[in-house]
Structure formats: C-alpha cells, structure tokens
CHARMM-style PDB file with segment names, atoms N, HN, CA, C and O in Angstrom:
ATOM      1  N   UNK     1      66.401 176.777 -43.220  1.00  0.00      PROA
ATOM      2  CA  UNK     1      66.719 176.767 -44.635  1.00  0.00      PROA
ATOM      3  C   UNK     1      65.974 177.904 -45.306  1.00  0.00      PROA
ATOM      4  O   UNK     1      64.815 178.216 -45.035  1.00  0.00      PROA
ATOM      5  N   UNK     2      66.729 178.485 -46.189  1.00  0.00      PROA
ATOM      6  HN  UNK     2      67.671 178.232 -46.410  1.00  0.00      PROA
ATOM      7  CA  UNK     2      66.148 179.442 -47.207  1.00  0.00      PROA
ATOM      8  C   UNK     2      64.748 179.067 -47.903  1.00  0.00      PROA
ATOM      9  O   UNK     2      64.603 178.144 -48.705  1.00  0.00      PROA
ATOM     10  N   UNK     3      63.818 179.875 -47.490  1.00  0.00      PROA
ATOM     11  HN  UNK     3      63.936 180.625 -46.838  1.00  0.00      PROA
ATOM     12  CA  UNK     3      62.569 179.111 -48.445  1.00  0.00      PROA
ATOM     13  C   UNK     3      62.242 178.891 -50.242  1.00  0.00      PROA
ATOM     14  O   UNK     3      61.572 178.288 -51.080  1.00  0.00      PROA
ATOM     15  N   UNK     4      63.678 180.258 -49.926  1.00  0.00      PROA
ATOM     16  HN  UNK     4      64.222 180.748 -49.245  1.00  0.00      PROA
ATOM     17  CA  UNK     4      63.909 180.240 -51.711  1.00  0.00      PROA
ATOM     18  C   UNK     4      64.319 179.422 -52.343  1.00  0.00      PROA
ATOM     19  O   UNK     4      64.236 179.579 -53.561  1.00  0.00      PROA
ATOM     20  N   UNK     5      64.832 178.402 -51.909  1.00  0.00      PROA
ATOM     21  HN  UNK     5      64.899 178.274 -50.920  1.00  0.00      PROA
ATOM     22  CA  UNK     5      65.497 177.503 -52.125  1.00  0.00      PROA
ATOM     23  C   UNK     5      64.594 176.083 -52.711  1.00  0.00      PROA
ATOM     24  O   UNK     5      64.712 175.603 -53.838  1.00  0.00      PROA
ATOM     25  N   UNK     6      63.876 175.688 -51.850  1.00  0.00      PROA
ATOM     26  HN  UNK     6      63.780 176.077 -50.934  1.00  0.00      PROA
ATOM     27  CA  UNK     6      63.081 174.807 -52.488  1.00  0.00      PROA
ATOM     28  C   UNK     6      61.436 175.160 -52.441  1.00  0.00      PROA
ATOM     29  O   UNK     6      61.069 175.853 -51.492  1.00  0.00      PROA
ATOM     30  N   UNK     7      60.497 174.752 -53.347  1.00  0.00      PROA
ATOM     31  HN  UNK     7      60.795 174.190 -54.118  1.00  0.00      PROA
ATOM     32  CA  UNK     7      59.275 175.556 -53.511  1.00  0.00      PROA
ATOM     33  C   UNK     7      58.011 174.103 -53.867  1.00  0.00      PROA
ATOM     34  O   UNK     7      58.316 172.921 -54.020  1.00  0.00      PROA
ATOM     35  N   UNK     8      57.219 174.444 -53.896  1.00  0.00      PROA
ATOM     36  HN  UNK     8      56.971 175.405 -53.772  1.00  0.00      PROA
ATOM     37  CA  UNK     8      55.626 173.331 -54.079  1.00  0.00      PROA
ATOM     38  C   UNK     8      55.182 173.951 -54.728  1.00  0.00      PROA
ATOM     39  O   UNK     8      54.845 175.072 -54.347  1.00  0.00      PROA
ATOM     40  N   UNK     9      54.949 173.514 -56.094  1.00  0.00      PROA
ATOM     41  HN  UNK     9      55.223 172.603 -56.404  1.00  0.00      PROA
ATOM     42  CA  UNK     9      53.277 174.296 -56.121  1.00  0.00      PROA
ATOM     43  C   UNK     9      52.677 173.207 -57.324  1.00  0.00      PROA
ATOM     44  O   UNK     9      53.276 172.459 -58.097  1.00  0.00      PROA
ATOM     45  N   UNK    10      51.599 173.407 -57.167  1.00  0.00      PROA
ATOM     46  HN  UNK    10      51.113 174.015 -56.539  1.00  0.00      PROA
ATOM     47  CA  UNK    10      50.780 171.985 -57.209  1.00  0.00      PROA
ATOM     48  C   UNK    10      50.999 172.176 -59.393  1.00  0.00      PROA
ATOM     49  O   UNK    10      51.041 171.030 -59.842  1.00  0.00      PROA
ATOM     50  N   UNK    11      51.084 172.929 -60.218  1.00  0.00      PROA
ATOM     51  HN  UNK    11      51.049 173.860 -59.854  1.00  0.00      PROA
ATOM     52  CA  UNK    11      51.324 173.347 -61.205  1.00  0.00      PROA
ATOM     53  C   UNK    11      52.501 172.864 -61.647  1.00  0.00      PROA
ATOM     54  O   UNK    11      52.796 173.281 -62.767  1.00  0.00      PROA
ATOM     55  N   UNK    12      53.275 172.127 -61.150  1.00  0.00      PROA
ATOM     56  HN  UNK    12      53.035 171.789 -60.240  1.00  0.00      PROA
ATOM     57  CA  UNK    12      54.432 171.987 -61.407  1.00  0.00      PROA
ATOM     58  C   UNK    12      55.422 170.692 -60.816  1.00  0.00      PROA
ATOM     59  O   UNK    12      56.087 170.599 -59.784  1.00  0.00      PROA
ATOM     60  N   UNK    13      55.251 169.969 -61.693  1.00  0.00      PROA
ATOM     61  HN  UNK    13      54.711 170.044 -62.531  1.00  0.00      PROA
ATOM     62  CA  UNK    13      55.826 168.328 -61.230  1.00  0.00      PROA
ATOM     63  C   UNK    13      54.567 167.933 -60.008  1.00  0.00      PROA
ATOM     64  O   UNK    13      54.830 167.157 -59.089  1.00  0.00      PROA
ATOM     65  N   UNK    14      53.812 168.291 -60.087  1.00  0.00      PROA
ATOM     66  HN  UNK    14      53.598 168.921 -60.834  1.00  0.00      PROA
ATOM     67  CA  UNK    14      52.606 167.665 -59.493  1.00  0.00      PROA
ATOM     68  C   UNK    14      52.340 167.846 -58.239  1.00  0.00      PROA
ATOM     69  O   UNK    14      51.660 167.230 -57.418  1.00  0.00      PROA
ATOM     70  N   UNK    15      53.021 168.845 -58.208  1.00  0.00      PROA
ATOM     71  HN  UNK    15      53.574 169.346 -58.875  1.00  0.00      PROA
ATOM     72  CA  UNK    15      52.949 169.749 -56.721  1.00  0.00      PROA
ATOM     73  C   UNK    15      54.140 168.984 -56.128  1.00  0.00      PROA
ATOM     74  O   UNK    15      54.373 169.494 -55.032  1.00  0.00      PROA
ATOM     75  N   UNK    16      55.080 167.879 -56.404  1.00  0.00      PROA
ATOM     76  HN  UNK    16      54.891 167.465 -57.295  1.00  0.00      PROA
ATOM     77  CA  UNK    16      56.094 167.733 -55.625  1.00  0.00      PROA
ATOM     78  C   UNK    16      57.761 169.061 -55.349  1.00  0.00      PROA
ATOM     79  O   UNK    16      58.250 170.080 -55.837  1.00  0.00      PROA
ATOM     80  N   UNK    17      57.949 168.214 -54.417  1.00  0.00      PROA
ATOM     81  HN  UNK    17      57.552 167.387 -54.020  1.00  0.00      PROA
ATOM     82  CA  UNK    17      58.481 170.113 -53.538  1.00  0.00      PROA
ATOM     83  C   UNK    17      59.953 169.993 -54.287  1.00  0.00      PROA
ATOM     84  O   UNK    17      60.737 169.081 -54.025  1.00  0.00      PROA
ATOM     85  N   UNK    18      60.242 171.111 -55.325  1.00  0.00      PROA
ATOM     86  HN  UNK    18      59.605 171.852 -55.538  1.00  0.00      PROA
ATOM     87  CA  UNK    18      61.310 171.482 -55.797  1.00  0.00      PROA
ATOM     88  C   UNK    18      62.293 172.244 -56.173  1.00  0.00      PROA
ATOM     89  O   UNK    18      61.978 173.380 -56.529  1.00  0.00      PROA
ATOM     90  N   UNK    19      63.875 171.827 -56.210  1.00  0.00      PROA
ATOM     91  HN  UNK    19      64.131 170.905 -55.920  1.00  0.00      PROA
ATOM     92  CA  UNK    19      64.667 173.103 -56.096  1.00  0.00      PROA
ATOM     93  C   UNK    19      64.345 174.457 -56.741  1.00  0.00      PROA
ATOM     94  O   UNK    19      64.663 174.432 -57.930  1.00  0.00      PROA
ATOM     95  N   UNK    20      64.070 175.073 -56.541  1.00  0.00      PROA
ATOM     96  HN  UNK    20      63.812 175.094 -55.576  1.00  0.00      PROA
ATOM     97  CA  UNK    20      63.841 176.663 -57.569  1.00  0.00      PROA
ATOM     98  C   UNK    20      65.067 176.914 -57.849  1.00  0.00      PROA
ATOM     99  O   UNK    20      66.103 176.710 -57.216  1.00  0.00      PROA
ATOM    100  N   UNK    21      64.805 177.500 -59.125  1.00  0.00      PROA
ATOM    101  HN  UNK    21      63.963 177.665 -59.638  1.00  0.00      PROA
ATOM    102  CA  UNK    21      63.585 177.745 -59.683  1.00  0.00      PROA
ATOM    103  C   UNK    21      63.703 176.535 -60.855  1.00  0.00      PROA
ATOM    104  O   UNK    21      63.461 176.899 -62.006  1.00  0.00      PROA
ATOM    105  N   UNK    22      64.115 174.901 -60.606  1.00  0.00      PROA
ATOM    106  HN  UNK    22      64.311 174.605 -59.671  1.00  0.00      PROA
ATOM    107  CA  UNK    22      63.898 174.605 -61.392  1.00  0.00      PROA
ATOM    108  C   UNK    22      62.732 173.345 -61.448  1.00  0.00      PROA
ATOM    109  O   UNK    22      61.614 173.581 -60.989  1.00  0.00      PROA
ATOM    110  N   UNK    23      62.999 172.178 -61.954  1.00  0.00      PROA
ATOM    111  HN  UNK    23      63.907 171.986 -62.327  1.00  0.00      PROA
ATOM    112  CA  UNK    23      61.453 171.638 -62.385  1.00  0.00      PROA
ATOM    113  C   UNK    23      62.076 170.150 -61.418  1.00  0.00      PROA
ATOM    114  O   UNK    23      61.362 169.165 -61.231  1.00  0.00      PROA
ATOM    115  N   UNK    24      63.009 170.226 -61.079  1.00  0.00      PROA
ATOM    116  HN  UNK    24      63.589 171.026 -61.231  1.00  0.00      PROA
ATOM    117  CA  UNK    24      63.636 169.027 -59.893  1.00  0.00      PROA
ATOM    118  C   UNK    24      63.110 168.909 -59.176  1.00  0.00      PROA
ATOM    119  O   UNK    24      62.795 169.976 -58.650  1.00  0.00      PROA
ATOM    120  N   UNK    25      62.560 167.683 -58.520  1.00  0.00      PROA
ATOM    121  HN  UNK    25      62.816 166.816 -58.948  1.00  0.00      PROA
ATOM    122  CA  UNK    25      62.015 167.477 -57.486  1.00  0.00      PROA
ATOM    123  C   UNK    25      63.064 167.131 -56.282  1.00  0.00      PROA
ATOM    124  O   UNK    25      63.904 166.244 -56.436  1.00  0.00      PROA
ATOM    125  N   UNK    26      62.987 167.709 -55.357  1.00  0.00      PROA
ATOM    126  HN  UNK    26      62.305 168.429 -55.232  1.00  0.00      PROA
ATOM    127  CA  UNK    26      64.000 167.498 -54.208  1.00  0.00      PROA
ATOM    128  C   UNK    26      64.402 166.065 -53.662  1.00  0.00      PROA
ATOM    129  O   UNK    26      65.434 165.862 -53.022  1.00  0.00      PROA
ATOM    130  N   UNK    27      63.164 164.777 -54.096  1.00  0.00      PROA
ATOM    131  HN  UNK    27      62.326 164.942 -54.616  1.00  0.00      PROA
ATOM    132  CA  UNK    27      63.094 163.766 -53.597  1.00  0.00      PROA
ATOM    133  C   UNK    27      64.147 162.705 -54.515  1.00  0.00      PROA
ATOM    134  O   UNK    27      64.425 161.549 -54.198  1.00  0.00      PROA
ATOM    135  N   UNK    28      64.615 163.416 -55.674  1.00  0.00      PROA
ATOM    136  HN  UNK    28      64.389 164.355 -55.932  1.00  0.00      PROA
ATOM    137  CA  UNK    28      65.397 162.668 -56.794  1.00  0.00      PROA
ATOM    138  C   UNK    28      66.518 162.660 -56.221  1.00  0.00      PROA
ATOM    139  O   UNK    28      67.239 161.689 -56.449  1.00  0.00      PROA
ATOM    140  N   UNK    29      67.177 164.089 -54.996  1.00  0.00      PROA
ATOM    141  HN  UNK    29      66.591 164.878 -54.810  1.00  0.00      PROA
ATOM    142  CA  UNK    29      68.447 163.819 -54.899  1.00  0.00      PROA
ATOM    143  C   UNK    29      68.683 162.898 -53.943  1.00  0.00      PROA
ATOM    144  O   UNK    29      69.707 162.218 -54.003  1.00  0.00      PROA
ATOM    145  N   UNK    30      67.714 162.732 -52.860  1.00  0.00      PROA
ATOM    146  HN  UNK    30      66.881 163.284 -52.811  1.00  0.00      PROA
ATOM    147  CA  UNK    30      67.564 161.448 -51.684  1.00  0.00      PROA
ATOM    148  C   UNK    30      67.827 160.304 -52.481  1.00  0.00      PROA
ATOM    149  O   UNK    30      68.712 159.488 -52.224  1.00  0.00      PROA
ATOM    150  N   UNK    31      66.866 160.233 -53.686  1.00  0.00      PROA
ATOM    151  HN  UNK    31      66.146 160.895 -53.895  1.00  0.00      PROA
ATOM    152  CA  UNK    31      66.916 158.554 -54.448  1.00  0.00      PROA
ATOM    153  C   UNK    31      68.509 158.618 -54.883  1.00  0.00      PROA
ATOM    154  O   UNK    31      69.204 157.621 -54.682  1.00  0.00      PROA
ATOM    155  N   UNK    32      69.068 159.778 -55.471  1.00  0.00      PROA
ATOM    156  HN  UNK    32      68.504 160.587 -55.635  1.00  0.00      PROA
ATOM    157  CA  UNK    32      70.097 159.475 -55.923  1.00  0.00      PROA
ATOM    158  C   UNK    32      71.188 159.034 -54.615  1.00  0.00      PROA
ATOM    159  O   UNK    32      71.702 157.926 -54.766  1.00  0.00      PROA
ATOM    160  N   UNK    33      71.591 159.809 -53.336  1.00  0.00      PROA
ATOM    161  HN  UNK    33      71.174 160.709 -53.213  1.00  0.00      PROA
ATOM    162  CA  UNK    33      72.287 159.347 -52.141  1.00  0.00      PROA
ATOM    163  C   UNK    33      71.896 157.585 -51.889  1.00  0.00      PROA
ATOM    164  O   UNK    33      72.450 156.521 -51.613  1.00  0.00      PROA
ATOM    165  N   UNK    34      71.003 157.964 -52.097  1.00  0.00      PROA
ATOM    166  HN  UNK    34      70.553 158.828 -52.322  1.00  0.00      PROA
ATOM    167  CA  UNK    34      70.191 156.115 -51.214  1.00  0.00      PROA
ATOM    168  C   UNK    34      70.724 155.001 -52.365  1.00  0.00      PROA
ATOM    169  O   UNK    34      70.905 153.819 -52.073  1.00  0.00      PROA
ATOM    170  N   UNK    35      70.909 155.456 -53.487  1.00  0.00      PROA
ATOM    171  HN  UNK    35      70.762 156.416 -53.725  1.00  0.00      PROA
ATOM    172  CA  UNK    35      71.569 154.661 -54.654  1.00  0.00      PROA
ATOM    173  C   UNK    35      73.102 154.701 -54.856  1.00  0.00      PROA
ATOM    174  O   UNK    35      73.577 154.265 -55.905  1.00  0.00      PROA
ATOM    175  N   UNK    36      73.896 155.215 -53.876  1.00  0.00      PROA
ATOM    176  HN  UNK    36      73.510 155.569 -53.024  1.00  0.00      PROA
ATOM    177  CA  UNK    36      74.905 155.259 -53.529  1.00  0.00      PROA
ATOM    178  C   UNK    36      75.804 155.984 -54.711  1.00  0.00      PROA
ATOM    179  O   UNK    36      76.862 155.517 -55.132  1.00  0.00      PROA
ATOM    180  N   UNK    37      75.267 157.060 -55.113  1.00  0.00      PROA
ATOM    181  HN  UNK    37      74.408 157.440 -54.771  1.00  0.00      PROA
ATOM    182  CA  UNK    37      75.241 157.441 -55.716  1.00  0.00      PROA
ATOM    183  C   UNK    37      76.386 159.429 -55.172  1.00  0.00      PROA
ATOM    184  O   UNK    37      76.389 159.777 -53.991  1.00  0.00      PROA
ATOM    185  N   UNK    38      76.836 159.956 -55.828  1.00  0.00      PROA
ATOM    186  HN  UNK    38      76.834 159.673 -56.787  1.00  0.00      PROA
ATOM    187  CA  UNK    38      77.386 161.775 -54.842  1.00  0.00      PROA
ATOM    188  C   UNK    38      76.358 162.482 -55.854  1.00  0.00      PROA
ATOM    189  O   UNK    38      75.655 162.400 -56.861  1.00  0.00      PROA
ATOM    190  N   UNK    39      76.851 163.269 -54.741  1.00  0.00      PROA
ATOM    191  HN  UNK    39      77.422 163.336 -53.923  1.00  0.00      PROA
ATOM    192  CA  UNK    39      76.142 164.901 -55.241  1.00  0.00      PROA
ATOM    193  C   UNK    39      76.808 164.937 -56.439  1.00  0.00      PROA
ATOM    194  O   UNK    39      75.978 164.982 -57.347  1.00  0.00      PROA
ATOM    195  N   UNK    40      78.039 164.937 -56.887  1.00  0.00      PROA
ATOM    196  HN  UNK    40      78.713 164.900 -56.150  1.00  0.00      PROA
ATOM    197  CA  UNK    40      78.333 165.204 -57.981  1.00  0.00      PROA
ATOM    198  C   UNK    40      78.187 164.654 -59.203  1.00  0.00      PROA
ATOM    199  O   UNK    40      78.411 165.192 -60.287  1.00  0.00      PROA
ATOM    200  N   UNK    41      77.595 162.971 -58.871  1.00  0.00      PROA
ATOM    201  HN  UNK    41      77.413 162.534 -57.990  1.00  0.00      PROA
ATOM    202  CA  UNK    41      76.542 162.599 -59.973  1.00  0.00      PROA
ATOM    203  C   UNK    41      75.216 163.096 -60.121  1.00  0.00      PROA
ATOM    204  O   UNK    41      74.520 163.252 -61.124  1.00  0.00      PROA
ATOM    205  N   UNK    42      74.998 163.327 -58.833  1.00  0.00      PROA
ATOM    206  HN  UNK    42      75.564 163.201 -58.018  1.00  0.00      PROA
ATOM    207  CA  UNK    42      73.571 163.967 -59.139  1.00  0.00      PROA
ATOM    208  C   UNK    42      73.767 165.586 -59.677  1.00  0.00      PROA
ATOM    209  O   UNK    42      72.799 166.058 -60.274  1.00  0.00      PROA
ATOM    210  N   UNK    43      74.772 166.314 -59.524  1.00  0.00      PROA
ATOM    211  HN  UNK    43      75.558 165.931 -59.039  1.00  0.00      PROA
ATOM    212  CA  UNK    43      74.741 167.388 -60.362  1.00  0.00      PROA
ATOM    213  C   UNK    43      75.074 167.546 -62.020  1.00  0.00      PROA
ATOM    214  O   UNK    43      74.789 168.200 -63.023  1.00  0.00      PROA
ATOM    215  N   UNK    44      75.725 166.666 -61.619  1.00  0.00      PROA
ATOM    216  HN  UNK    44      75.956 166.135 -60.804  1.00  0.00      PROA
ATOM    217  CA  UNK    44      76.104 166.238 -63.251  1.00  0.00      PROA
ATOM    218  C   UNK    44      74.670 165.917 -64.191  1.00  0.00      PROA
ATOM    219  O   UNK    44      74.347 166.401 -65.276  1.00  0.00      PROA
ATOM    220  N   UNK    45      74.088 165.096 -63.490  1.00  0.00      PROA
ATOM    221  HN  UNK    45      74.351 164.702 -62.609  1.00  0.00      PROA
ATOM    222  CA  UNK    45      72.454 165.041 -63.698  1.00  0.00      PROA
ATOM    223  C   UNK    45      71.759 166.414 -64.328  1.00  0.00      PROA
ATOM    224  O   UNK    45      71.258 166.728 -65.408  1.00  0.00      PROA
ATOM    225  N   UNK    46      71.932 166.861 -63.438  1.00  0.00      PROA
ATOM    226  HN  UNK    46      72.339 166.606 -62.560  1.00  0.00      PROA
ATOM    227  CA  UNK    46      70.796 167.910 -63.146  1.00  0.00      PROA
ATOM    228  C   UNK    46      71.341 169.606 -62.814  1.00  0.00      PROA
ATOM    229  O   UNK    46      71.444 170.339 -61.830  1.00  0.00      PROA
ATOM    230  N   UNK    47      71.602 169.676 -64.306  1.00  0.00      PROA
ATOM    231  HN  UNK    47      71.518 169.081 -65.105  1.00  0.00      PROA
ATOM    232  CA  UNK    47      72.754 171.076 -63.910  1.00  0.00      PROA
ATOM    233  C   UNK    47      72.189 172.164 -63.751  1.00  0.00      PROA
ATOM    234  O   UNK    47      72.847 173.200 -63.666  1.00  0.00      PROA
ATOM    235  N   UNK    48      70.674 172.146 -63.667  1.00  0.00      PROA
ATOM    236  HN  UNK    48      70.139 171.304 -63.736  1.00  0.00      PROA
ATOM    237  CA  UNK    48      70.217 173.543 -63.420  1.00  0.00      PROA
ATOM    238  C   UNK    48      69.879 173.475 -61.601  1.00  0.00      PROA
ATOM    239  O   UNK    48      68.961 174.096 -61.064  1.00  0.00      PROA
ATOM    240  N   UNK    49      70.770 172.657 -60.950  1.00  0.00      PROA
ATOM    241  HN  UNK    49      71.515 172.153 -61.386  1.00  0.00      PROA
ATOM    242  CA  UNK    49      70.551 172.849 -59.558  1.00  0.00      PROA
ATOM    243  C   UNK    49      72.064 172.813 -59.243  1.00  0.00      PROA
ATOM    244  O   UNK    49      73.078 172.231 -59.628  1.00  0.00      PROA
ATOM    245  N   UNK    50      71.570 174.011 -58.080  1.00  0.00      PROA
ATOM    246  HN  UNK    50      70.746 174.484 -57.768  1.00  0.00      PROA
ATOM    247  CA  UNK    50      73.430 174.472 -58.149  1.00  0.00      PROA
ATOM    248  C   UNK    50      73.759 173.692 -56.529  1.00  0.00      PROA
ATOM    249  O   UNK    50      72.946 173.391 -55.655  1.00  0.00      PROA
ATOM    250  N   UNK    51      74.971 173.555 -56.548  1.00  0.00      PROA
ATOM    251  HN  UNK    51      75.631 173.799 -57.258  1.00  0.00      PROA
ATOM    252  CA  UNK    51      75.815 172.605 -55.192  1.00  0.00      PROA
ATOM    253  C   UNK    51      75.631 173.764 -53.935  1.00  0.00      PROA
ATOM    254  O   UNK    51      75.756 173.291 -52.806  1.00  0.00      PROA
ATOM    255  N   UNK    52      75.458 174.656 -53.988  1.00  0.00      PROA
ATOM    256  HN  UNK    52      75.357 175.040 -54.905  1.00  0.00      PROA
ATOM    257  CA  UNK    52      75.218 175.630 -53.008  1.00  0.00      PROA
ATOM    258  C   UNK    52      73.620 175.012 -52.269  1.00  0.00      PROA
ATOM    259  O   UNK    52      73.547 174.671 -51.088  1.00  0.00      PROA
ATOM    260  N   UNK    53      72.586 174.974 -53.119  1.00  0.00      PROA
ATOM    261  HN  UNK    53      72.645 175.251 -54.078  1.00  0.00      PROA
ATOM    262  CA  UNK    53      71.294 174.256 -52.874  1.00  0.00      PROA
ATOM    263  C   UNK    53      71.179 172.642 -52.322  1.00  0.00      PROA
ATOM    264  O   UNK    53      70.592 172.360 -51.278  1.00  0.00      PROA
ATOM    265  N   UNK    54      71.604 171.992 -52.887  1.00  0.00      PROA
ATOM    266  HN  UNK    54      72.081 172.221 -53.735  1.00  0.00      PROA
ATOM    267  CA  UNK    54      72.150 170.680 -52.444  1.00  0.00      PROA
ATOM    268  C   UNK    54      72.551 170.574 -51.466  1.00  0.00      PROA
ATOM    269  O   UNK    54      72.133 169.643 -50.778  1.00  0.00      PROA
ATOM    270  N   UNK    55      73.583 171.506 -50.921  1.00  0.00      PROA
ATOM    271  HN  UNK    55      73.922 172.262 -51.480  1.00  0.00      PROA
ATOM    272  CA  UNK    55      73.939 171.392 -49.814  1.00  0.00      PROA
ATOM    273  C   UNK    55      73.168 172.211 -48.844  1.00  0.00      PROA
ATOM    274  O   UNK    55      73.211 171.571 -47.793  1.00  0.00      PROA
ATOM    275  N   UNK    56      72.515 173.250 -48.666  1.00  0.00      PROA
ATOM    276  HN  UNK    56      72.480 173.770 -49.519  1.00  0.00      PROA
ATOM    277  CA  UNK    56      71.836 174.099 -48.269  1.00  0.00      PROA
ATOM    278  C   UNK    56      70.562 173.010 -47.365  1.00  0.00      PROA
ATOM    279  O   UNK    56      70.309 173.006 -46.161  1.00  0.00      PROA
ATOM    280  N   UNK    57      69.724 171.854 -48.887  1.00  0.00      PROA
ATOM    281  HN  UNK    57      69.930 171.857 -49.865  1.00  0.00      PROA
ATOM    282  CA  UNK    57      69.508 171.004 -48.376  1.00  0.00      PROA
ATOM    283  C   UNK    57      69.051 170.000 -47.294  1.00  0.00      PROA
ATOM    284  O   UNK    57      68.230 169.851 -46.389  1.00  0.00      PROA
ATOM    285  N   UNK    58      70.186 169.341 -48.000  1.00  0.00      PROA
ATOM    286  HN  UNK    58      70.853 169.463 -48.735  1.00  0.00      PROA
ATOM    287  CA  UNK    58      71.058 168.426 -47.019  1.00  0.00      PROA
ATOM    288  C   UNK    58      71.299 168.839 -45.577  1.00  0.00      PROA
ATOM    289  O   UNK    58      70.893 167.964 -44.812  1.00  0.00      PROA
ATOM    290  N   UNK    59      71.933 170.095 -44.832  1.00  0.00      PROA
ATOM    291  HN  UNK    59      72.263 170.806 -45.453  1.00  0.00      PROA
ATOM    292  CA  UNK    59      72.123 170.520 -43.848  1.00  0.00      PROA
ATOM    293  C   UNK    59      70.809 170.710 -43.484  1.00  0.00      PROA
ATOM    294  O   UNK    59      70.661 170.201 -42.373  1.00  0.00      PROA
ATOM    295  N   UNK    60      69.803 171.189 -43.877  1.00  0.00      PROA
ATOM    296  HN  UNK    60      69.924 171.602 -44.779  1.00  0.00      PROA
ATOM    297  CA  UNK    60      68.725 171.406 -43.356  1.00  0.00      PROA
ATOM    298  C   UNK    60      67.953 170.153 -42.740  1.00  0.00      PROA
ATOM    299  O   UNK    60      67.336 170.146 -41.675  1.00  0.00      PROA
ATOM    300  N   UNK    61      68.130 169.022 -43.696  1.00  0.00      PROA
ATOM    301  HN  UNK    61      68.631 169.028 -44.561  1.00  0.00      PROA
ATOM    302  CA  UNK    61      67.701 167.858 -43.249  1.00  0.00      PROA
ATOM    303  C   UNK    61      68.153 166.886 -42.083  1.00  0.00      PROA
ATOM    304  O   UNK    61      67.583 166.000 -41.446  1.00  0.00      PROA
ATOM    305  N   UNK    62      69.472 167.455 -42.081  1.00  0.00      PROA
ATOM    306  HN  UNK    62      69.935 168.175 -42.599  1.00  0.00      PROA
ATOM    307  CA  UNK    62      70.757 166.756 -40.984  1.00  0.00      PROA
ATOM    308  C   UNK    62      70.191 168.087 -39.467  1.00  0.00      PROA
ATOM    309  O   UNK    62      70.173 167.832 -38.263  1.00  0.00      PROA
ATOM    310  N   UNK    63      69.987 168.808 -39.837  1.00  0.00      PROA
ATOM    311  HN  UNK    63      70.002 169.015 -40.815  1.00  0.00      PROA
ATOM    312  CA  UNK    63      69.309 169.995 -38.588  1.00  0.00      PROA
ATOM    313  C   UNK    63      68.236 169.279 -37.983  1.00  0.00      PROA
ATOM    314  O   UNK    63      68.036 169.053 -36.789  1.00  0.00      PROA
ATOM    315  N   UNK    64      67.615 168.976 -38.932  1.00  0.00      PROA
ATOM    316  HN  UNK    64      67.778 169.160 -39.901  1.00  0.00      PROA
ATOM    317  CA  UNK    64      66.033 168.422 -38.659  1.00  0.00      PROA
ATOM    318  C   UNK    64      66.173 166.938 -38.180  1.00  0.00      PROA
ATOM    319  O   UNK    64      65.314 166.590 -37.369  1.00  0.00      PROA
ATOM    320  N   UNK    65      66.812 166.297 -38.426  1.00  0.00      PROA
ATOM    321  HN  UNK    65      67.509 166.580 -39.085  1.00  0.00      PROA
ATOM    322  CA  UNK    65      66.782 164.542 -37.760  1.00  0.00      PROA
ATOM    323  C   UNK    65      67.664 165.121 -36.426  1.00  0.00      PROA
ATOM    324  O   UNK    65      66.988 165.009 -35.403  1.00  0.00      PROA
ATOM    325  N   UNK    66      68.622 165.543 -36.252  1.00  0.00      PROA
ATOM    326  HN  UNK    66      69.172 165.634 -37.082  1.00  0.00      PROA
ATOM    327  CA  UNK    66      69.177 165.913 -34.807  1.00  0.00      PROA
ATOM    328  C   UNK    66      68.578 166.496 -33.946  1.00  0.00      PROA
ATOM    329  O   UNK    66      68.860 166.270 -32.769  1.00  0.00      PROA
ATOM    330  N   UNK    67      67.411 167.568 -34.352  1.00  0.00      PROA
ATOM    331  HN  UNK    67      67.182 167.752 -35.308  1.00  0.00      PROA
ATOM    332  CA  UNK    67      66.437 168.179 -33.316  1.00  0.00      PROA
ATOM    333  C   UNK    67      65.393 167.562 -33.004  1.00  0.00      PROA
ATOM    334  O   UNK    67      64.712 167.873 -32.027  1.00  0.00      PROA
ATOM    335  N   UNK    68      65.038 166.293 -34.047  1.00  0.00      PROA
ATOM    336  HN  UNK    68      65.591 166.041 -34.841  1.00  0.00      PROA
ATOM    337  CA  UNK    68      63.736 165.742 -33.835  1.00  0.00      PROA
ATOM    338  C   UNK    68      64.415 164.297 -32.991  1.00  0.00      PROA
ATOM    339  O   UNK    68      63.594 163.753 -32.253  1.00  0.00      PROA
ATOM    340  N   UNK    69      65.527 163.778 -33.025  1.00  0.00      PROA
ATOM    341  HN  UNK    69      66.195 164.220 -33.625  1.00  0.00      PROA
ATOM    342  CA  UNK    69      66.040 162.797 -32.372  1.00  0.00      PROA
ATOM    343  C   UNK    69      65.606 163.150 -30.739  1.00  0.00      PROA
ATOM    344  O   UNK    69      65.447 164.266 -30.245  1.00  0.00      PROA
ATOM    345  N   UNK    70      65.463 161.723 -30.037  1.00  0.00      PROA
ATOM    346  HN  UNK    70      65.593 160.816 -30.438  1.00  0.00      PROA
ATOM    347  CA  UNK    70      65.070 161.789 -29.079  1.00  0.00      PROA
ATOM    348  C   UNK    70      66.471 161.361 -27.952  1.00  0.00      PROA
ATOM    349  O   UNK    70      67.388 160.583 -28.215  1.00  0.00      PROA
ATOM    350  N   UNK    71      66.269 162.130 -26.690  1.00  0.00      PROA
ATOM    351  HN  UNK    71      65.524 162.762 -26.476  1.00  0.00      PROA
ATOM    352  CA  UNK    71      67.750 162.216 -26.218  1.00  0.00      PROA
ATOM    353  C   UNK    71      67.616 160.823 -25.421  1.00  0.00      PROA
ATOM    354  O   UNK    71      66.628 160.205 -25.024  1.00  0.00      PROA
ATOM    355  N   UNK    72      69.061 160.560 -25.341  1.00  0.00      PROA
ATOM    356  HN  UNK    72      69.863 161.062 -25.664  1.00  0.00      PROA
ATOM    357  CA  UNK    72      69.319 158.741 -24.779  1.00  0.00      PROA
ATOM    358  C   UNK    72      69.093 158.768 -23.149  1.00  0.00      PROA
ATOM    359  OT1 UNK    72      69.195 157.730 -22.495  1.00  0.00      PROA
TER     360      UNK     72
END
C-alpha cells in the first residue's frame, strides 16, 4: 500500500493512523463495515476521503490476512 495514503502522527487524532491528508481515522471505516454498514455510507460520511483510498485500503488489508493466513 501507498504510504501516502494513510499516516500517524501522534499530533493529530491522538496519533491514531489516518487517511491523508485528512483528520479520519482509518479504524472508523472498519467500525463502519462491521456495522453493516458500505463504503458508500461511509463516504457519504466522510467526504474528504476519496473511494480510491478506501479501497486502496481495504486491498491492502485483504493482502495482509491472506499472507499472514496459515496454509491447511
């Protein structure tokens, strides 16, 4: 994943890790999925995070549980 994409810094929402460049914390869009909730409510939400990022994401996270999965 692009590092530009999501950022930490302790100055800013309390150091929780968020989309850049805005003040979103990345962990709102998980709560929003887990609340059965789309991306497109959550963008509707939160319009200074663009669907390109979201998804950017998301794939990164779906990369990361498939490489860290352990083989059968």
């Amino acid at each position: 994943m692009q590092s530009s994409l999501i950022a930490r810094n302790p100055e800013i929402m309390s150091g929780a890790l968020c989309f850049t460049p805005t003040r979103v914390p990345v962990q709102n869009l998980f709560d929003y999925l887990e609340g059965s909730a789309t991306v497109d409510d959550f963008l509707a939400d939160f319009p200074s995070v663009t669907r390109e990022s979201v998804i950017a994401v998301l794939e990164a996270a779906k990369s990361r549980l498939f490489a860290d999965a352990p083989a059968a």
